[in-house]
N, C-alpha and C positions, 0 to 999 in steps of 0.2 A: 119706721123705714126712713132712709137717709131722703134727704131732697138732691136731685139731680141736676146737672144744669148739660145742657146742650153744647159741646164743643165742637170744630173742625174736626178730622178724621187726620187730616195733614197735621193741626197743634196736636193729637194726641199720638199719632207716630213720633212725634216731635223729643218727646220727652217718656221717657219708659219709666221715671218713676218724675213726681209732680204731684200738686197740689191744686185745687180751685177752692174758689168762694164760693160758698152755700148761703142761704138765707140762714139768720145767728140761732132763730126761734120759727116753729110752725105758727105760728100765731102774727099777724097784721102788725106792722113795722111802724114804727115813729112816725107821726103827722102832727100837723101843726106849727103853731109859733105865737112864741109870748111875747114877742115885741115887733113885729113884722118883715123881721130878718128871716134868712132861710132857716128850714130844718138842718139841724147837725146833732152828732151825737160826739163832745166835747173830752169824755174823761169815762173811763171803766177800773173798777175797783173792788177788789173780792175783802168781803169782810164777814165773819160767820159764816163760811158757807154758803154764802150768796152772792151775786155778780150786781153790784150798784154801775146804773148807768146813767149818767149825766150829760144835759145838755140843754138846746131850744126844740122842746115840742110840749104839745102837750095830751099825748096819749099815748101809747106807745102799748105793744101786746095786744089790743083790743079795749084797755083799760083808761080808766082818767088818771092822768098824772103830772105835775106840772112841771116841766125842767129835768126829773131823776125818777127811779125806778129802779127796783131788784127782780133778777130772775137766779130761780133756784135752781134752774136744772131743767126744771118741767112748767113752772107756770113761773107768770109775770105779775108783782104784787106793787102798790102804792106803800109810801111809806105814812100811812093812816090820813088824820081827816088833816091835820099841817097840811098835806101836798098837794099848794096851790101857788105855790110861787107866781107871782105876775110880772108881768113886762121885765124881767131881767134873763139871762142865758146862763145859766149855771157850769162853771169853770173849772173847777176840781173840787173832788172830796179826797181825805184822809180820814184816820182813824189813829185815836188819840186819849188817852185815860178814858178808856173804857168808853167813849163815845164814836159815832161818826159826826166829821165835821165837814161841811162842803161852802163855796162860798157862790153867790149866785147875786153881783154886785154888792149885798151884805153877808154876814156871817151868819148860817145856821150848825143847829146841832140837833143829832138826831139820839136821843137814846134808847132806839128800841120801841118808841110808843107812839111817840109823837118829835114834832116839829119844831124848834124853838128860835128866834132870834136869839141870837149873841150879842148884847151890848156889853158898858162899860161907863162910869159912871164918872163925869168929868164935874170935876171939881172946878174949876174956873164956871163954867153953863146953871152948877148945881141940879145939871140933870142926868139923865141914861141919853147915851151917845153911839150911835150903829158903827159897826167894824168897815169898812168896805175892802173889797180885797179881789185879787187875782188868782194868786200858787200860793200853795200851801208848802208846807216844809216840817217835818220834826227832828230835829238834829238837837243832841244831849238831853232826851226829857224833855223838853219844852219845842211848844209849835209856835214857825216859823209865818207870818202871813205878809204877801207883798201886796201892798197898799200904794200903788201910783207912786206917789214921790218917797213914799215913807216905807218901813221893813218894823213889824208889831208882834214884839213875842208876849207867849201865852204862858204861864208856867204850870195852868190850871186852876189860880186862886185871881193872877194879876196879869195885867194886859199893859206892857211896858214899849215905848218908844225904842228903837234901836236906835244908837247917833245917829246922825247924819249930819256931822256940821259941815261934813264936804258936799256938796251937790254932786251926785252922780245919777241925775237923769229921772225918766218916768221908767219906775221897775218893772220888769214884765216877768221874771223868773226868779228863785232860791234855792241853792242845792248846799250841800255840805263835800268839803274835799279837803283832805291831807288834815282832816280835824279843825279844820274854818271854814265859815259861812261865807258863801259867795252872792253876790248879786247880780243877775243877768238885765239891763237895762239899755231904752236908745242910744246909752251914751256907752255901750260897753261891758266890760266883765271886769267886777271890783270885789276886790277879797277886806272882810272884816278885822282889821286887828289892833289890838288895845284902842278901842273907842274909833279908830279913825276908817274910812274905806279908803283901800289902797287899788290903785287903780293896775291893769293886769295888761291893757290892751295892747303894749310898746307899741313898736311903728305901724302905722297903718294909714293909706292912701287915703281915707274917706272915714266917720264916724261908725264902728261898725257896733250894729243892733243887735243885741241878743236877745230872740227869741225864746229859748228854752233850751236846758243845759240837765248833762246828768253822770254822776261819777261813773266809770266802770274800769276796771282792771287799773289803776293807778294814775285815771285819767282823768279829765274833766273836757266832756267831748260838749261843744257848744253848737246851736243852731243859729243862723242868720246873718251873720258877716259875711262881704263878701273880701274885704280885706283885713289881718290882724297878724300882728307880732311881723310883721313885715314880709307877710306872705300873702299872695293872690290864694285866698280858699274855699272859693264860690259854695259858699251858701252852708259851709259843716266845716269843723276842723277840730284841734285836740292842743290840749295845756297839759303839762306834767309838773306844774306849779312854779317853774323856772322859764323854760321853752316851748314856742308853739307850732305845732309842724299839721299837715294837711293828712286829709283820711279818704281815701279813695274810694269814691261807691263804684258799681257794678256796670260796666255796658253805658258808660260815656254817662250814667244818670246827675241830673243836680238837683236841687230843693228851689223851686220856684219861688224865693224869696219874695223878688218884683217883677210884676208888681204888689205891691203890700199883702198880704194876707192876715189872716184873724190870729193878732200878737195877742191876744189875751186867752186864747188855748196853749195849755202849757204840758201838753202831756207827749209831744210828738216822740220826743227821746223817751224810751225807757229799759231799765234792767230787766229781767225778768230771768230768774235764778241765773246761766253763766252766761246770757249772748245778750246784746243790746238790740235795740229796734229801733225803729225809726218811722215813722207814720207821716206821711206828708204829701202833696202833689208834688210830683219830680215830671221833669221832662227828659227828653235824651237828646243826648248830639248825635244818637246813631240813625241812622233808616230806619222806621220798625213799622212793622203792620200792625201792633196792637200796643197799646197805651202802656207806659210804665206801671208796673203794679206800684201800689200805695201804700207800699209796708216793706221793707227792708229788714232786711237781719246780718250784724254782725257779731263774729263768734269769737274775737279777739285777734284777727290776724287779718279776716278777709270780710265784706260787706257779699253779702246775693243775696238775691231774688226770691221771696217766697211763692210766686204765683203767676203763671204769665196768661192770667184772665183780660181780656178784652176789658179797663175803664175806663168807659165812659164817665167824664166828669168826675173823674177819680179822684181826690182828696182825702189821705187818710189824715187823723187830726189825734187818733190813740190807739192804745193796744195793752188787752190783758189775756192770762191766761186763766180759764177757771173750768172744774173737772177735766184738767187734762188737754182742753182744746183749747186754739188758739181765738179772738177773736180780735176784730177790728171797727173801730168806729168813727162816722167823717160825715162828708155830704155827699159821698157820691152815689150814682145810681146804674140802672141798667150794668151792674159790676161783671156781670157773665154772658155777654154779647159779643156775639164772632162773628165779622163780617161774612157773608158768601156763604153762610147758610137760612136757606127761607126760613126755619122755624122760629117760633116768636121766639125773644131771649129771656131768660128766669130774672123776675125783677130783682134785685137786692135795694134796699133804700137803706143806707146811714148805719148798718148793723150786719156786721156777716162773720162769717166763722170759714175756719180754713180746715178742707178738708183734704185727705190724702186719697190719692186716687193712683196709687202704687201699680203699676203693672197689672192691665186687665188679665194678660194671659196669667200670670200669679195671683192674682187675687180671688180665687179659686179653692181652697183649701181644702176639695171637699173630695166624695168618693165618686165624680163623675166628669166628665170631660167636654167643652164646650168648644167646636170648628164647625165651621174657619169663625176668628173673633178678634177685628172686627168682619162684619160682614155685609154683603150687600143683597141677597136673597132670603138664604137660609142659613139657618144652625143645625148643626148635629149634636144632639146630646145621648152623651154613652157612657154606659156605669150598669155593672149588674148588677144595682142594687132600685135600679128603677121602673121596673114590669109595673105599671098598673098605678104609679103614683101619678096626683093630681100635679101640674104648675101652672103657676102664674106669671106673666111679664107686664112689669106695671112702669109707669111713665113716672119722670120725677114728681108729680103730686099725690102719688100712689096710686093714682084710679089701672086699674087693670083694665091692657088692652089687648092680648089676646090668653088666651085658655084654653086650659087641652089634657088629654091624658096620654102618659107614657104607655106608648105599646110595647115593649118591649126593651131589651140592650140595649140597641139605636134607634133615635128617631130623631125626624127630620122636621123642622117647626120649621113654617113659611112666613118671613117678617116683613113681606113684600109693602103690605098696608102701612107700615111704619115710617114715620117720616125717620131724616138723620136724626143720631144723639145718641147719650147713652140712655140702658131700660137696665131697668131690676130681675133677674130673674130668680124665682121663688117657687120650689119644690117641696111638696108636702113631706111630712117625715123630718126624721131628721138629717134634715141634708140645710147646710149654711147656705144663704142668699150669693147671686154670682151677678158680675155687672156686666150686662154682653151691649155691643157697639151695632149699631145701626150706620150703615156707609149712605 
């Protein structure tokens, strides 16, 4: 049974077809910290059939885990006796010749078993020398890793230097575009070419930062400048490899660049088959009674809104899709809290999933009829196929709160005990589960 979360009666008039956030798993949400920084969950990534989750905690599902974790669908699993990472925050994973590779201040690899450092063996020291690294990148075959000042590919046998006799900055991001490697860094967006990085940023009022950057539709859409290519582009914009022009998010929103936030998460931007996302704390210029949602989506033409859930402490920081649903991962909490109604709000901590919540009146599909809905007393349920069946009305943690049997065609169930929100309803037989509103 889906977990539910409590909305206004007014946000759900509001929107006839909509989205919320749910808790991402039934099972006990990320806790802890391997370095004394807050809990966040950093980077999600499907590989095998499993959802890898990365970040600073170190439990997560009810399980011991240090920094990452896979869930399959149904349970939360360790990546074996390796998953103890200590005092570092784990930053992105990929997958890469047959392995998973994540970096978590050093380089690991994961294949399947266990847990391994990534060194590399420096000839001048005469010893094995740890990778250290931010974003990950595989552009032609070979993985890309940004290392602070330096950019270190992997080809699978050898771990080579990329030049850098130019200085461009401390690196925070690497993507591929137009079939060159770019660098997103404090000083800027720099393109790689014959041995030199060429710098991308033209005019611009102020050094502008790039946070994380990611190809889509023939673009290279960057996070963190608030000035570039001679344009004011508070906090997002877009290069076509020549010219840099602005991209307009949704209802006055920006990306709370500054004050500073956590540059060495690098997953905020991403593809995901044809629309891009955007994960982040954003603020608005507009009035609003309820918090910017934390996750954006554009489809190639326009940027909105996937969810207009109450976050609180809202930060999204990544975003994957896996079986089909959407999920999102950050530090925020209390993610499905509406002001002006008493009932407690559904926690979400650092992990949630986006659910559709398409038209209660439609969302119905079945051989029986649910009025008035939403409601404030009573429902009528009416279907000649219900003489005598048992139902259930259960609360989003499924516990059943009232129970009853169908007398007949019609009949009138009293939800008066029920606080607001929405309930489950569940009729024995086979009749599909229906979502009825409590006023």
């Amino acid at each position: 049974m889906r977990n539910l979360i409590f909305i206004s009666l007014l946000t759900l008039k509001s929107i006839a077809i909509s989205q919320i956030w749910v808790p991402a798993t039934p099972f006990p949400d990320a806790i802890g910290s391997l370095n004394g920084q807050l809990t966040t969950i950093n980077t999600l990534y499907t590989y095998n059939n499993e959802m890898y989750v990365g970040g600073n905690f170190t439990s997560i599902g009810g399980i011991i885990a240090h920094g990452i974790a896979r869930w399959n669908g149904s349970n939360w699993n360790s990546l074996g006796v390796g998953n103890f990472i200590q005092n570092q925050i784990l930053t992105d994973i990929i997958a890469y010749d047959g392995n998973l590779y994540f970096t978590a201040g050093k380089l690991y690899k994961w294949n399947g078993s266990i847990i391994q450092e990534v060194t590399y063996f420096n000839s001048s020291t005469q010893s094995n020398q740890s990778i250290s690294g931010t974003d990950l990148h595989v552009f032609n075959n070979e993985m890309y890793i940004a290392s602070f000042s330096r950019i270190i590919k992997f080809d699978g046998l050898n771990f080579i230097d990329v030049n850098n006799s130019n200085t461009i900055g401390s690196i925070n991001c690497i993507d591929d575009f137009n079939n060159s490697l770019f660098a997103g860094s404090d000083e800027g967006l720099f393109k790689y070419q014959s041995g030199n990085w060429i710098n991308c940023n033209g005019v611009s009022t102020e050094v502008p930062e790039i946070i994380d950057m990611e190809n889509f539709n023939n673009e290279l859409f960057v996070l963190g400048p608030s000035s570039i290519g001679g344009l004011n582009v508070n906090g997002i914009a877009k290069y076509n490899g020549l010219n840099w022009s602005n991209t307009s998010l949704p209802q006055g929103y920006y990306p709370l660049v500054y004050p500073a936030t956590n540059y060495y998460f690098t997953n905020h931007l991403r593809k995901i088959e044809n629309e891009l996302y955007l994960a982040f704390k954003f603020v608005t210029t507009q009035s609003a009674t309820i918090d910017p949602s934390p996750l954006l989506k554009y489809n190639g033409i326009q940027w909105s809104t996937l969810s207009l859930n109450y976050a609180q402490l809202g930060s999204g920081e990544c975003v994957e899709k896996f079986n089909n649903e959407l999920f999102c991962g950050g530090d925020f909490s209390y993610f499905n809290f509406f002001p002006g109604i008493d009932s407690a709000p559904t926690l979400i901590n650092y992990l949630a999933k986006l659910q559709n919540t398409a038209s209660i009146e439609k969302s119905n599909p079945n051989d029986y009829k649910i009025a008035p809905n939403p409601a404030l007393s009573y429902i009528t349920l009416e279907g000649d196929k219900l003489i005598n069946e048992t139902y259930l009305i259960c609360d989003q943690l499924g516990r059943t709160v009232i129970a009853g049997k169908l007398n007949g065609i019609s009949t009138e169930v009293n939800l008066s005990s029920l606080s607001k929100g929405i309930y489950t309803l569940k009729i024995e037989g086979n009749h599909q589960p229906a979502q009825i509103v409590k006023e």
